[in-house]
C-alpha positions in Angstrom: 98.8 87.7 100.8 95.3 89.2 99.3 96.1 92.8 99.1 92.1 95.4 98.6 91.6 97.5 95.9 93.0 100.8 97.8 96.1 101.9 97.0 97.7 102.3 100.5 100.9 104.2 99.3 98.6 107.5 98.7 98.4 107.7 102.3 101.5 108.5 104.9 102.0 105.0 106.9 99.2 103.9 109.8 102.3 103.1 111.7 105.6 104.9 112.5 109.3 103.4 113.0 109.2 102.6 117.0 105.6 101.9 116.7 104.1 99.2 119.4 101.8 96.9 117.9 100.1 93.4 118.2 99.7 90.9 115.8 95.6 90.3 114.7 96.3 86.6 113.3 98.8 83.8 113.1 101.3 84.7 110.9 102.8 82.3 108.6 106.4 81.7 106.5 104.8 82.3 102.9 108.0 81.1 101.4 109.5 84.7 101.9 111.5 83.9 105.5 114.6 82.5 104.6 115.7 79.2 107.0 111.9 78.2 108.0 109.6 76.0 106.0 106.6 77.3 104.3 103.9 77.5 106.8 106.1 77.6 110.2 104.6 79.9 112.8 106.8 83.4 113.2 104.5 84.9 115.3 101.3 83.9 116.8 97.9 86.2 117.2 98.6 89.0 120.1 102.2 88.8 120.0 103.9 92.0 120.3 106.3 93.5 118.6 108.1 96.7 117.4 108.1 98.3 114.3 111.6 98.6 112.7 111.1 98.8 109.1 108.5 100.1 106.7 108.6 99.3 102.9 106.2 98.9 100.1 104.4 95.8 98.1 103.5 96.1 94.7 103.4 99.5 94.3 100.5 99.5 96.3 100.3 98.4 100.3 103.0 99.6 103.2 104.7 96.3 104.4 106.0 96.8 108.3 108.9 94.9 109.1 107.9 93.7 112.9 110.7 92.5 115.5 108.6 90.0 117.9 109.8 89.8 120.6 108.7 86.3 121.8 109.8 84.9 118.8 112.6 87.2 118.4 111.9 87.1 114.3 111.6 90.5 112.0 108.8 89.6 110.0 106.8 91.9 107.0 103.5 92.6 107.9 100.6 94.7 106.0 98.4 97.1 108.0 95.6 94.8 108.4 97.9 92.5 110.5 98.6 94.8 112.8 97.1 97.2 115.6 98.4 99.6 117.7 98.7 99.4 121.1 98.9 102.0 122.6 96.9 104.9 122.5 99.0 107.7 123.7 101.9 106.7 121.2 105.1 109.0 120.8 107.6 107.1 118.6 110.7 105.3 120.5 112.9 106.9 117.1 111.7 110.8 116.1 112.0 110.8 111.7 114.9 112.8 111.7 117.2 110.7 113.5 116.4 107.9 110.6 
């Protein structure tokens, strides 16, 4: 995971819990999905999923824990895996019921 210079955590998240968004690339067990071997497919490029976590790496980059649903996995994602779907988003969980 090759994160840029930019420090992502001086900026409020891209996405929102609830958000709808499609994966840009294959994404692949780096060793961090417990119960798969390094390298096993979690989701492929255009699955969709939901996002149902947000956390941070480093210090430095928002990681998005994505449930997808065709492979049913939660898997942590940075921004520039992701993209939103749909344009005319309202979130599926408003921030004070976190």
């Amino acid at each position: 995971m090759k994160l840029s210079e930019e420090v992502e955590l001086d900026s409020p998240p891209i996405f929102d819990m609830g958000t709808r968004v499609r994966s840009l690339k294959v994404l692949r067990n780096d060793g961090t999905f417990p119960g798969k071997d390094i390298g096993f497919h979690l989701a492929k490029k255009g699955d969709v999923g939901y996002v149902v976590g947000i956390g941070t790496y480093l210090q430095r980059a928002y990681i998005y824990s994505v449930h997808f649903i065709e492979s049913n996995f939660v898997v942590g994602c940075l921004s520039k895996e992701l993209e939103l779907i749909d344009e005319d988003y309202k979130p599926l969980i408003e921030q004070e019921d976190w």
